[in-house]
VOGU-3710 file (C-alpha; in Angstrom, 3 decimals, decimal comma):
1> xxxxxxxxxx> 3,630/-10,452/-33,255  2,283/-7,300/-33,163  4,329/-4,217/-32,902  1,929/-1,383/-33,158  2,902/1,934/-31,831  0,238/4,003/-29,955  1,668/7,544/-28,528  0,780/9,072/-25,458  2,123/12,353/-24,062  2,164/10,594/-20,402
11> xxxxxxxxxx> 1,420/6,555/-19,758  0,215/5,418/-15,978  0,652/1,733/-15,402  -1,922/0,500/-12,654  -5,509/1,372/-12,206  -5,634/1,390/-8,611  -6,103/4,150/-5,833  -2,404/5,736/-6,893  -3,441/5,640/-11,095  -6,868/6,947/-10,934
21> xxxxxxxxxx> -5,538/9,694/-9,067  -2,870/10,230/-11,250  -5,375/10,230/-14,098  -7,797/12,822/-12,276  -4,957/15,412/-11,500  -3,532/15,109/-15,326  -6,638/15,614/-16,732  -7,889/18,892/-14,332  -4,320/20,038/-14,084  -2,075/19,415/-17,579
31> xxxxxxxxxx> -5,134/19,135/-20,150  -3,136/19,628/-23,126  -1,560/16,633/-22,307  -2,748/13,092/-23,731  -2,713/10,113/-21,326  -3,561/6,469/-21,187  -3,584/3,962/-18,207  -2,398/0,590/-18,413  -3,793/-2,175/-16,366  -2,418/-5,636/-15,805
41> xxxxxxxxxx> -5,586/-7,116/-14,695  -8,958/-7,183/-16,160  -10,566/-4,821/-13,394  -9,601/-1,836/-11,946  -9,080/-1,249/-8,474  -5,642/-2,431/-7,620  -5,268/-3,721/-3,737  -9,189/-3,319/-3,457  -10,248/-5,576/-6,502  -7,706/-8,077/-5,757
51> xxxxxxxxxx> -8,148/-8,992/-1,852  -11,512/-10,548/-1,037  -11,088/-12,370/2,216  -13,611/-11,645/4,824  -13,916/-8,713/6,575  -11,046/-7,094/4,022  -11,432/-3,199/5,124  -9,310/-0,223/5,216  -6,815/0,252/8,159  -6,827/3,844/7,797
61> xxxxxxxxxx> -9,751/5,944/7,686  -11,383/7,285/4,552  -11,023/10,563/5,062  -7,614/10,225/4,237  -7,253/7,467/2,320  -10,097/8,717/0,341  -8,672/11,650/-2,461  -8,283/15,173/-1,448  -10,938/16,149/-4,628  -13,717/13,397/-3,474
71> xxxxxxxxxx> -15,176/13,942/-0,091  -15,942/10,905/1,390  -19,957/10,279/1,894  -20,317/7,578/4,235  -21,323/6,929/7,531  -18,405/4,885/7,822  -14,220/5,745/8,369  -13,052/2,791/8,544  -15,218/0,773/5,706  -14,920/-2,806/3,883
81> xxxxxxxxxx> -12,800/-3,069/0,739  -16,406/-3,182/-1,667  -17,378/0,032/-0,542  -13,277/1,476/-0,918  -13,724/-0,558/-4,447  -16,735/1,238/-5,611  -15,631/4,640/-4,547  -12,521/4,201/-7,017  -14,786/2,865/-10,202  -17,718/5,715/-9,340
91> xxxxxxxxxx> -14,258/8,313/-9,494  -13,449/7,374/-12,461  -17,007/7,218/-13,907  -17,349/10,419/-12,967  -14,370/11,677/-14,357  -14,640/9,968/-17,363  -11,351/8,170/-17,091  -13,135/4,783/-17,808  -12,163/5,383/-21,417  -8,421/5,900/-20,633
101> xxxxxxxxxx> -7,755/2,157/-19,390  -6,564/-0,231/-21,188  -7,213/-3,487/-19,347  -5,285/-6,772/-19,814  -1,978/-4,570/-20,414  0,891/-6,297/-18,592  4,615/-4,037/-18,746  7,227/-5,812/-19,479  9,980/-3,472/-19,896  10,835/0,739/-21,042
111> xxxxxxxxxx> 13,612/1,551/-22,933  14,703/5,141/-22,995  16,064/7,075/-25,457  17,748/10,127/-25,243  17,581/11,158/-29,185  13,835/11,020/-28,910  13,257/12,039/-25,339  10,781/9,444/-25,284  9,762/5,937/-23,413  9,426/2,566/-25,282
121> xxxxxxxxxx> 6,797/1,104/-23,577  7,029/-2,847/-24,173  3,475/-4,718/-22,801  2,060/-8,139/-23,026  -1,895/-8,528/-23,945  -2,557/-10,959/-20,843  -5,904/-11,967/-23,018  -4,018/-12,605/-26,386  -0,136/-13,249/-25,595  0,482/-10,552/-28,351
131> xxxxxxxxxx> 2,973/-7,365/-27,662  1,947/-3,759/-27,723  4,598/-0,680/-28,097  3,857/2,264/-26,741  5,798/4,967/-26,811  5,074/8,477/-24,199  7,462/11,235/-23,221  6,964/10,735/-19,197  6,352/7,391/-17,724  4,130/7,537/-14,171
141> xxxxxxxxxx> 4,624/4,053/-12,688  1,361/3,713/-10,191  1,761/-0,248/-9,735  2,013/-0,277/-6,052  5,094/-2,411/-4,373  3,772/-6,015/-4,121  3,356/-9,196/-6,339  0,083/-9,184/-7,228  0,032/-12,423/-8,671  1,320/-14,467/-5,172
151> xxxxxxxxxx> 1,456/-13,600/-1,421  4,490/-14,804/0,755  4,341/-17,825/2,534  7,355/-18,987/4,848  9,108/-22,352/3,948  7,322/-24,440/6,674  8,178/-27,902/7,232  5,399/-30,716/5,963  3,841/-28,095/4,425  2,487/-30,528/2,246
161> xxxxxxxxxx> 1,476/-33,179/4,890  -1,649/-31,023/5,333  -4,721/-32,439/4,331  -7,205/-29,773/5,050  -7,526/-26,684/3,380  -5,069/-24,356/3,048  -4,935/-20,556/1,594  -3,681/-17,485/1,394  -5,432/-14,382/1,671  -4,009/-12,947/-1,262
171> xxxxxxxxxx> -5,972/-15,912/-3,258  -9,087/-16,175/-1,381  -11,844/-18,794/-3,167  -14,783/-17,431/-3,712  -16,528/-20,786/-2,380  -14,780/-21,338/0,324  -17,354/-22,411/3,115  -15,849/-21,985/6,734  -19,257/-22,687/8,691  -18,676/-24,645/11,465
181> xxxxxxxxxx> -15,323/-25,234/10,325  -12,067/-24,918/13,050  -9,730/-22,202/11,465  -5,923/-21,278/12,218  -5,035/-17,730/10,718  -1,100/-18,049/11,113  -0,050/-14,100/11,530  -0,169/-11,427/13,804  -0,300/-8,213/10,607  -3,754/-6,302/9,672
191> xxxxxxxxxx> -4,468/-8,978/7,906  -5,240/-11,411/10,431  -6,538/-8,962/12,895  -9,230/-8,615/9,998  -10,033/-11,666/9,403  -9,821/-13,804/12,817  -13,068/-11,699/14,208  -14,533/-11,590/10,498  -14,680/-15,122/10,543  -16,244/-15,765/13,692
201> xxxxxxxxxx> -19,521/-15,504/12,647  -19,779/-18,403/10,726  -16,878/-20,663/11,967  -16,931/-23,219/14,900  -13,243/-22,050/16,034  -11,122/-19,201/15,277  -7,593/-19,143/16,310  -5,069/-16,765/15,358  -1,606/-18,275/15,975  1,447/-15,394/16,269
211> xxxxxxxxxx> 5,104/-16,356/16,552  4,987/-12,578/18,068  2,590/-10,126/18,874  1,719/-6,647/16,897  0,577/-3,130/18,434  -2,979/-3,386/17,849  -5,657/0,025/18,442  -9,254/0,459/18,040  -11,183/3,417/16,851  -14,654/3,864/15,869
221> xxxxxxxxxx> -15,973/2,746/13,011  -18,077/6,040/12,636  -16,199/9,518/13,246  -19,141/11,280/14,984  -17,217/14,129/14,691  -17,357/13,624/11,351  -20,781/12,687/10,551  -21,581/16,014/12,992  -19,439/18,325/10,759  -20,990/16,730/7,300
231> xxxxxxxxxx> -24,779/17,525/8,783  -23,566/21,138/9,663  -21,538/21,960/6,962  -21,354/21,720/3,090  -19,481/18,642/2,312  -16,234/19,500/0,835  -15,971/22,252/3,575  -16,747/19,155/6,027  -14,566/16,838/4,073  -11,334/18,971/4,583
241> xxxxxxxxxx> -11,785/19,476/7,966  -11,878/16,131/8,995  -9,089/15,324/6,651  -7,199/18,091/8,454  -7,703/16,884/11,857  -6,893/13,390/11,004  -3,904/14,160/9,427  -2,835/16,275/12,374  -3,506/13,810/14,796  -1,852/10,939/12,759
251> xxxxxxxxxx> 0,956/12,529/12,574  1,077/13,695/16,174  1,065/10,060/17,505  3,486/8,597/14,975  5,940/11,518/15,892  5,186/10,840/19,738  5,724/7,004/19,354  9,566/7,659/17,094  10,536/10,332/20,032  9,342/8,999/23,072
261> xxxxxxxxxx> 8,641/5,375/22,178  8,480/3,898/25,785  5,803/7,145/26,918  3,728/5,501/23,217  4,246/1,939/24,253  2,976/2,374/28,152  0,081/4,164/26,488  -0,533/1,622/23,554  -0,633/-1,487/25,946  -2,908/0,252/29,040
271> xxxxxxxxxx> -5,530/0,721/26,414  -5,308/-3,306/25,292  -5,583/-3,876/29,151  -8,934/-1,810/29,407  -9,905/-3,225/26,247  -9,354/-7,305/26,878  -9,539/-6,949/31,023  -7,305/-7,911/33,536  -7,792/-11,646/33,289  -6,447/-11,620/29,409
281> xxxxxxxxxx> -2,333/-12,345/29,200  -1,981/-8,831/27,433  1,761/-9,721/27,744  2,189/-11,987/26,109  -0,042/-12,124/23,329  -0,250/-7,945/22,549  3,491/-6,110/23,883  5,636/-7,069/21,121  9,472/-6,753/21,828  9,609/-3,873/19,448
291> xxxxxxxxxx> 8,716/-0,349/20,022  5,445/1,306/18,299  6,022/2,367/14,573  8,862/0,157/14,233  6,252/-2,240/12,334  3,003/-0,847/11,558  0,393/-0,632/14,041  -2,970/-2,744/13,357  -5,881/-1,071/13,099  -9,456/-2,678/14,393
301> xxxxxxxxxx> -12,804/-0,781/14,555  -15,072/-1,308/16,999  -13,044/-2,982/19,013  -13,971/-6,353/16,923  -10,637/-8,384/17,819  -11,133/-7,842/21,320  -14,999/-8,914/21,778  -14,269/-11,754/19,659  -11,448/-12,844/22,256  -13,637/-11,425/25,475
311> xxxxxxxxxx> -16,624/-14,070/24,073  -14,857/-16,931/23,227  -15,499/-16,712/19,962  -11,754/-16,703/18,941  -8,520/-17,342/20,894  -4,569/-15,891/20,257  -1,536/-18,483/20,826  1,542/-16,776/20,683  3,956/-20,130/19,548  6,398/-21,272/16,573
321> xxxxxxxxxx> 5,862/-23,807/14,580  7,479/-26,860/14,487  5,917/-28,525/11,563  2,809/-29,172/9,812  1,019/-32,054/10,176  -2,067/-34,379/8,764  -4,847/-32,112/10,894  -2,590/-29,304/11,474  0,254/-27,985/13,025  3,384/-29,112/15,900
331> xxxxxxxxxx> 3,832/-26,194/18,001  7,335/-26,057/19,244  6,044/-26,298/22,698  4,902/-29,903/22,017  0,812/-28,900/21,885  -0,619/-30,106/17,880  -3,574/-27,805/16,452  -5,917/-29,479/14,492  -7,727/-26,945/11,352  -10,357/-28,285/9,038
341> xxxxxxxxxx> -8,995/-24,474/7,578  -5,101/-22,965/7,542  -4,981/-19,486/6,448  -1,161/-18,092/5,730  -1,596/-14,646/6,758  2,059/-14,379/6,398  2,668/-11,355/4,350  3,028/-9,771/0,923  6,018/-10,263/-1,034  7,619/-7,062/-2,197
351> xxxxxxxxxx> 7,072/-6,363/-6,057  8,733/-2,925/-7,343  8,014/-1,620/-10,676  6,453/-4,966/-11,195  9,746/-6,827/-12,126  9,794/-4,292/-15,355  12,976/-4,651/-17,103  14,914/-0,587/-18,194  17,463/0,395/-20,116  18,399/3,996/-21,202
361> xxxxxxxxxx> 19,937/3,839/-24,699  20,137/0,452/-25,452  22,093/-0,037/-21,284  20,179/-1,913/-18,640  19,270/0,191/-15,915  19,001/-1,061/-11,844  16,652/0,820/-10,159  17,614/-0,720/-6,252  21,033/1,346/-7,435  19,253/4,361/-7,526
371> xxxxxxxxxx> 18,244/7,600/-5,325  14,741/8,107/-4,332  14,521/11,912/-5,314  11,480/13,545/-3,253  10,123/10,709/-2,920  8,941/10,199/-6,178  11,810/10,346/-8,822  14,680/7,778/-9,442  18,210/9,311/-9,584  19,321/9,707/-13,280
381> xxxxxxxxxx> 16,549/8,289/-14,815  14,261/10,952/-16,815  10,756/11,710/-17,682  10,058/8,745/-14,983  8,032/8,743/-11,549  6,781/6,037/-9,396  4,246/6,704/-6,711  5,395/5,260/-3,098  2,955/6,249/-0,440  3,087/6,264/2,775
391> xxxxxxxxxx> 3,443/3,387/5,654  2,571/5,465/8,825  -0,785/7,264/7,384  -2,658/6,700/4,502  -0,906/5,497/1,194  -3,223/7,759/-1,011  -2,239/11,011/1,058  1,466/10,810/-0,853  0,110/9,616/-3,643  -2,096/12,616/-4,534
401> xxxxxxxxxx> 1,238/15,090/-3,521  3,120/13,003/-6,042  0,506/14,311/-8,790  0,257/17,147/-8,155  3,756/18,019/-8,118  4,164/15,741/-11,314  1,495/17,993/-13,008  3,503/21,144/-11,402  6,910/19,682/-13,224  4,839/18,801/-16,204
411> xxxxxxxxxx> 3,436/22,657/-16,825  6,845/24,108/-16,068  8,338/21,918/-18,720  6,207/23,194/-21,039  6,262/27,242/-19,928  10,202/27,092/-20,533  10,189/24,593/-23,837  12,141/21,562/-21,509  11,781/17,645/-23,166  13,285/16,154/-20,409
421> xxxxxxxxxx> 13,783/16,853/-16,340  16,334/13,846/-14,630  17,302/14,401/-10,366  21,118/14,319/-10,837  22,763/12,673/-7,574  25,778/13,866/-6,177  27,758/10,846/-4,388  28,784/13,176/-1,433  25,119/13,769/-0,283  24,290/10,457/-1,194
431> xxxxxxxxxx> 25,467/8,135/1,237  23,197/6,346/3,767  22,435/2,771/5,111  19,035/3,544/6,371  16,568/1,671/3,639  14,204/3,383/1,547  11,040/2,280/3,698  12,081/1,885/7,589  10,240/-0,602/9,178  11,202/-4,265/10,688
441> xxxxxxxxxx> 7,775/-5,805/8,609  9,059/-9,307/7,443  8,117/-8,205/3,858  10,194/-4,532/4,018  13,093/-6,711/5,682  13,010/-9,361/2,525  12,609/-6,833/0,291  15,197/-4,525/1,279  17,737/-5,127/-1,782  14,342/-5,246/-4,217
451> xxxxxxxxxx> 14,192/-1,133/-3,345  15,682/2,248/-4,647  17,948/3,573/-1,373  17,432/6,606/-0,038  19,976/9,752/0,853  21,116/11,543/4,001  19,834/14,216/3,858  17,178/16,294/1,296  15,713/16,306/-1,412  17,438/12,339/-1,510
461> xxxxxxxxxx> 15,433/11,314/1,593  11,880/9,900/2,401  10,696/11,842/5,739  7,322/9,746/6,220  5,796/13,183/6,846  2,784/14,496/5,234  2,773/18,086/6,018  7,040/18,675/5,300  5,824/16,994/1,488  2,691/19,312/1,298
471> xxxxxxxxxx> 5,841/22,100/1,578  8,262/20,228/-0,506  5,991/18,798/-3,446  3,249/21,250/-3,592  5,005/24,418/-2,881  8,701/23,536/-3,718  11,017/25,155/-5,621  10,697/23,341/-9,115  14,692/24,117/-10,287  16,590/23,303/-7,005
481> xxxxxx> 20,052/22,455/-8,201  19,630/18,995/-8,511  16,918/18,741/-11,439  18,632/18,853/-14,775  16,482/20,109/-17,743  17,062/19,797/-21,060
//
């Protein structure tokens, strides 16, 4: 066994959107500071690497998912997950953070020690079996909050009865052949309103079978508005903008839909109307029984779910299901669907910190005990951040305020000679039963003991709100009575 010991000043697990970021920001902002990523897979990329089923695109647009320092160049704002894939690896080519990854790097666990005001960094070489120390002063956890090694998939009955082919997005094969082929996408999420119309072109059959419907929207593919701007003006100048606007108006209609849901909900389904016609059972199969922003709404550009319905091309059954069989599944109404191909577009399962294992001086630590502090920070655990973005605009938007107020805390430290900052949580401010991420999604409501809680009231609670964190992260008082330095 190998116990080498490789210091870093800061270590980033996860090479995805939320690491390179991380990386980027550290680098321009703390440069006296050393830094290494670690990567669990053999690619970077995160979400975008991993997920190759067809049509796999963004569901917001680029101009915010994209990062604040990178203006986003193509014709496209809502693009496929190759092109979202090859903006991250030409950002860090660019940057030169290429050489920072270590690839094959899987975290185990992080003891803490208070004597050294450093991180033990246990990891697992995925290609050898062998274990690597590391040790680092601030840990920046950028691992997203799903398994990446398995989706979730419901217990159905005769599951294994099927004989045709059955997978999960999460594990597409690279072979798999659907022409001509009948195909049942179980789900209702962004996931299957990506791929039902995506696989239209090739299969015989597409049919996308919902136990209950989800708000869906469409928007353009292109932002003319924003391919106007980027002709007119220079491109950051153009980027900004855009971001701006979108930003704005995303969080106009989220606010609109939490204060005046039924006003959001008579607007949300007389669009599907107009869009599907008054012949299409919009009732049934698109006004779910909950109220918009209670579960994320799907996104679909260019209107591709609904001219794939309008044609024929696919169909929506809005059923449960009874049982699998040989050819395919029992609907509880009695009516069996026969699939030469079942896709379980059933969700992620929840994943945080990646399962790592903490202590803090030799004592195990639980992190669903502890306080989400700004959104970023656990209560009582120092030198330690983990980037949660955002579920009602883009993830990346809260990621980039979490690293830039991580490199704000990190120069500060250093101006006034502090080892160590910890958020110190007072019981009395504490208390609240909402959960840390507030939305009915199967996988938030399986996961809810697998998260940190959140507080009342600030700096203990997540506000889903980009522009109060642009005040509180960017611009907020560093020494607020609840960070403890040392």
């Amino acid at each position: 066994m190998n116990t080498s010991n490789h210091h870093q000043d800061v270590i980033i697990v996860g090479a995805g959107l939320s690491g390179i970021c991380a990386a980027y920001y550290l680098q321009k902002e703390c440069p006296n500071h050393s830094f290494t990523i670690l990567e669990m897979r053999g690619a970077m990329g995160g979400t975008w690497d991993l997920f190759r089923y067809p049509g796999v695109r963004s569901d917001s647009d680029m101009y915010t998912l994209g990062y604040a320092f990178r203006p986003w160049q193509d014709a496209k704002a809502v693009t496929d997950g190759d092109t979202i894939l090859q903006y991250i690896r030409d950002t860090a080519k660019d940057e030169k953070l290429e050489e920072k990854i270590h690839y094959h790097r899987k975290v185990m666990a992080a003891s803490w020690s208070s004597a050294q005001a450093e991180w033990t960094v246990e990891v697992t070489n995925t290609q050898t079996q062998e274990t690597l120390h590391y040790t680092c002063n601030f840990l920046f956890m950028c691992s997203g909050y799903y398994n990446y090694e398995q989706g979730y998939t419901p217990d159905f009955q005769g599951i294994e009865d099927y004989k045709g082919c059955l997978v999960h997005p999460q594990h597409w094969p690279q072979d798999l052949d659907y022409t001509g082929k009948r195909v049942l996408v179980i789900g209702s999420g962004a996931t299957a309103v990506t791929l039902v119309p995506a696989m239209t072109d090739k299969a015989e059959e597409v049919i996308m079978l919902q136990r209950s419907p989800s708000y869906v929207v469409s928007k353009p593919a292109k932002d003319k508005f924003a391919n106007f701007l980027k002709k007119t003006l220079p491109s950051k100048m153009a980027h900004r903008l855009v971001r701006r606007r979108n930003i704005l108006m995303e969080t106009f209609f989220y606010q609109l839909a939490r204060r005046k849901p039924k006003f959001a909900k008579k607007m949300l389904i007389k669009n599907l109307r107009k869009e599907l016609g008054q012949d299409f059972d919009v009732e049934t199969h698109f006004t779910p029984s909950y109220n918009p922003w209670d579960q994320r709404v799907c996104l679909v550009p260019d209107s591709d779910l609904f001219v794939a319905l309008k044609n024929g091309k696919a169909r929506v059954i809005t059923d449960h299901i009874h049982s699998f069989t040989e050819k395919g599944v029992q609907l509880q109404s009695g009516v069996e669907l026969s699939a030469d191909i079942i896709v379980t577009a059933t969700g992620l399962e929840v994943k945080f910190l990646s399962d790592m294992k903490m202590t803090m001086d030799g004592k195990a630590i639980d992190p669903t005990q502890k306080y989400v502090y700004r959104g970023v920070m656990l209560s009582d655990i120092p030198n330690f951040v983990q980037v949660i973005g955002y579920t009602n605009i883009s993830w990346t938007l809260k990621a980039g305020l979490a690293c830039e107020y991580v490199c704000r805390l990190l120069n500060y430290m250093d101006k006034k000679g502090f080892n160590t900052c910890t958020p110190r949580a007072t019981q009395h401010s504490l208390h609240s039963d909402e959960p840390l991420i507030n939305l009915s999604s199967g996988y938030f409501t399986r996961a809810r003991h697998k998260l940190p809680k959140q507080g009342s009231k600030d700096p203990w609670k997540l506000h889903q709100n980009y522009i109060r964190d642009v005040f509180k992260l960017r611009f907020g008082k560093l020494k607020d009575g609840v960070m403890e330095y040392k």
